[in-house]
N, C-alpha and C positions, 0 to 999 in steps of 0.2 A: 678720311683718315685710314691708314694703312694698318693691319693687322697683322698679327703672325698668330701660322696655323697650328693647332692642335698636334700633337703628335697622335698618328694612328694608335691605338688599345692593342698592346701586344698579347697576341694568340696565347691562352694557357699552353702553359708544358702539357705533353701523354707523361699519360702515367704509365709506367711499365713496373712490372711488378716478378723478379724472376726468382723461381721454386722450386728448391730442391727437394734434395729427401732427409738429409739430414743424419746424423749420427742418435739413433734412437737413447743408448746408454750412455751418452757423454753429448746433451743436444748442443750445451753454451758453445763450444770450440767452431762447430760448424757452421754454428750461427754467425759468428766472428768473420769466418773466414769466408764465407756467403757475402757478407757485407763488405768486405774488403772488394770481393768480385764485381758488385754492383756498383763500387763508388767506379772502380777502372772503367765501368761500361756508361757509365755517366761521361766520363772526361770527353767521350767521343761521340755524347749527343745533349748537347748544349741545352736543345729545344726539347725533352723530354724527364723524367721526374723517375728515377729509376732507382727502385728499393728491393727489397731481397726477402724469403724468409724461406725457413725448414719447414718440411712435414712433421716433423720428427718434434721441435721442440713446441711444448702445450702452450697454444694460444694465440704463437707466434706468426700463423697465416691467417688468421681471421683478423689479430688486430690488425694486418697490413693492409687487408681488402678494407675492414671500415676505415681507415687515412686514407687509401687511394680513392675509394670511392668508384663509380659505374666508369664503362667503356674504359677500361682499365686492358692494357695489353699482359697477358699470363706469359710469360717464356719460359717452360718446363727444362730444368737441367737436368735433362735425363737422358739415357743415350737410346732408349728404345720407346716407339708409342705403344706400350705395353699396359700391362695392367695398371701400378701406379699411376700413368697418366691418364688412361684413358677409364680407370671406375675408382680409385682412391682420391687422386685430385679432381675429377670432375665432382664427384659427391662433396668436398670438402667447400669447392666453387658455388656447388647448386643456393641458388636464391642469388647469385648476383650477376649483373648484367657486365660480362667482362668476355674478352676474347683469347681463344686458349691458342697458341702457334705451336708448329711443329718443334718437337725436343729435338736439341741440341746435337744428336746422335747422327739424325735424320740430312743435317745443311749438309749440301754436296759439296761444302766449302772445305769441309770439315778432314777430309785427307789429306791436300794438300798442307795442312798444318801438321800434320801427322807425319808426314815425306821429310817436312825439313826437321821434325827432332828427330826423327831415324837418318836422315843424314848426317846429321849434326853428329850423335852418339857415335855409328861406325868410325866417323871419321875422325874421333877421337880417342876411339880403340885402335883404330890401324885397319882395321877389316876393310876389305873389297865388299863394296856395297855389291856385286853380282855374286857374290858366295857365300852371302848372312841370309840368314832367315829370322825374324820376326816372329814370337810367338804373342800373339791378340788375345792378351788377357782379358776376359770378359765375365759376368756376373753369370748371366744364363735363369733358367726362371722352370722351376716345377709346376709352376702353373699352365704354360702352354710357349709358345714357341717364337714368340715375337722379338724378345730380347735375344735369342741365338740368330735370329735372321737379322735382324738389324748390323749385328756384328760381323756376319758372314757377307753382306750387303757391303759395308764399309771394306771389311777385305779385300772384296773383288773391284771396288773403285779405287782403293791404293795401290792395288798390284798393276792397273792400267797407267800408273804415273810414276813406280818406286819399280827399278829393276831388279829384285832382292831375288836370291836362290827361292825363299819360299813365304808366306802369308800363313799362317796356321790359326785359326781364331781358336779357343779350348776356351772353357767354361768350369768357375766354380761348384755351380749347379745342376750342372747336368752333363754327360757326356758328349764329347772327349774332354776328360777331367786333365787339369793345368800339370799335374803330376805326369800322366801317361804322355801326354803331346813335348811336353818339354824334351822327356827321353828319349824321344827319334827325329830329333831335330838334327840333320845334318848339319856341318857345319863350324861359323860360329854363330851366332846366336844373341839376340837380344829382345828384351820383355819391353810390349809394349800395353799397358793397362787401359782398356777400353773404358774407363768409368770419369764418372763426370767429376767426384770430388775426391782426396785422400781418405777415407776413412778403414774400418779397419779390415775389408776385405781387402784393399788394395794391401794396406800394412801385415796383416796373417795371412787369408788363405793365397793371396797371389805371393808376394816377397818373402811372407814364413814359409810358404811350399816349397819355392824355388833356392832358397839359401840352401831348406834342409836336405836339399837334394843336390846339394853341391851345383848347381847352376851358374856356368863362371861368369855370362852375359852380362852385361851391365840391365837393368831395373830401369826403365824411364819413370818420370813422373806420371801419374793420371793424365790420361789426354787431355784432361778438362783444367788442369794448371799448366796446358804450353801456352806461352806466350802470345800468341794471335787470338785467342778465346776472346777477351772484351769486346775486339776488334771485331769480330764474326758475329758476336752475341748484338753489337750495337749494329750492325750492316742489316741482322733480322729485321730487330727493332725499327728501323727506319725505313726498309722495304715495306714493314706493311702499313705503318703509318703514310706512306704515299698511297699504297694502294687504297685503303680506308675512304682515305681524302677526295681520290680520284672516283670513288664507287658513286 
């Protein structure tokens, strides 16, 4: 008598689990808006279980890690492996057996997504992309220097693929302040915000600087709301879940 076979036990989902920083005084929006990010980064990997949460808002990364549970993949949306990722989130991580990848800041993927909204923009100002400068809004960090190199790092891998008059990275935090670098930008000119989410340095100290200063450039979005982001964030995801597999 002839039978039919079992269907193979299909492999759990990875759990991916990606962390921001959050909006400390207003945490619920970011939170939202975090989760909106995760579900797009889901659409584009079927096989994996990918949820989201703040630093920022109380309670909200620990209840993730006890649902996701061990061997859990972290993806840090942060643009630099600086302090917060590498001694706030590893301490908030400690006691769980999860694996932490390189922030968002760091994927080398990560300009060429940058090239087409800077293309996109001039070309819808009128501007000759070879006679616009870019000024690279960045956070920057009084604690030490990692977040100014990461942005300086990205700078010099965009300017090998965007033929722009200049690359300027300037920093909220530390010098060259967004103020002093905007005003010797030859040119025309347009802002591009090196930060992973909208919050309110991107909305005060970069866009409040730059209005108040009469800055005529167009304002891109946050790098970290172009369009390709899910896309890049799910390519990580998946790369090291092969490698994992393959180890």
């Amino acid at each position: 008598m002839s039978g039919t076979r079992s269907p193979s036990p299909k492999a759990p989902a990875t759990e991916a689990l990606i962390v921001a920083h959050g909006q400390p005084s207003d945490p619920e929006p970011a939170e939202a808006r975090l989760a909106e990010l995760a579900a797009r980064v889901q659409s584009h990997l079927p096989d994996h279980r990918v949820t989201s949460a703040t630093m920022a808002a109380p309670d909200a990364l620990e209840n993730a890690l006890a649902r996701a549970g061990d061997d859990t993949l972290i993806y840090p949306l942060f643009m630099a492996d600086g302090w917060f990722v590498r001694t706030a989130l590893r301490k908030r991580l400690d006691g769980h057996n999860v694996q932490v990848l390189p922030p968002m800041g760091l994927d080398p993927a990560l300009p060429a997504i940058a090239a087409i909204a800077i293309r996109e923009a001039a070309a819808l100002r009128g501007y000759d992309l070879h006679d616009t400068s870019v000024l690279l809004a960045a956070h920057g960090s009084a604690r030490g220097q990692k977040a100014a190199e990461s942005a300086r790092i990205f700078a010099n891998h965009l300017a090998q693929i965007l033929p722009v008059a200049r690359i300027a990275p300037t920093f909220v935090e530390q010098a060259p302040y967004i103020a002093e670098t905007a005003q010797s930008l030859p040119g025309p000119a347009l802002c591009l915000p090196f930060f992973a989410q909208e919050g309110e340095h991107v909305r005060d100290d970069v866009n409040g600087t730059l209005r108040g200063l009469g800055f005529a450039g167009p304002l891109l979005p946050a790098l970290g709301l172009c369009p390709g982001i899910p896309q890049l964030i799910a390519n990580a995801l998946r790369q090291e879940t092969r490698e994992r597999a393959a180890a």
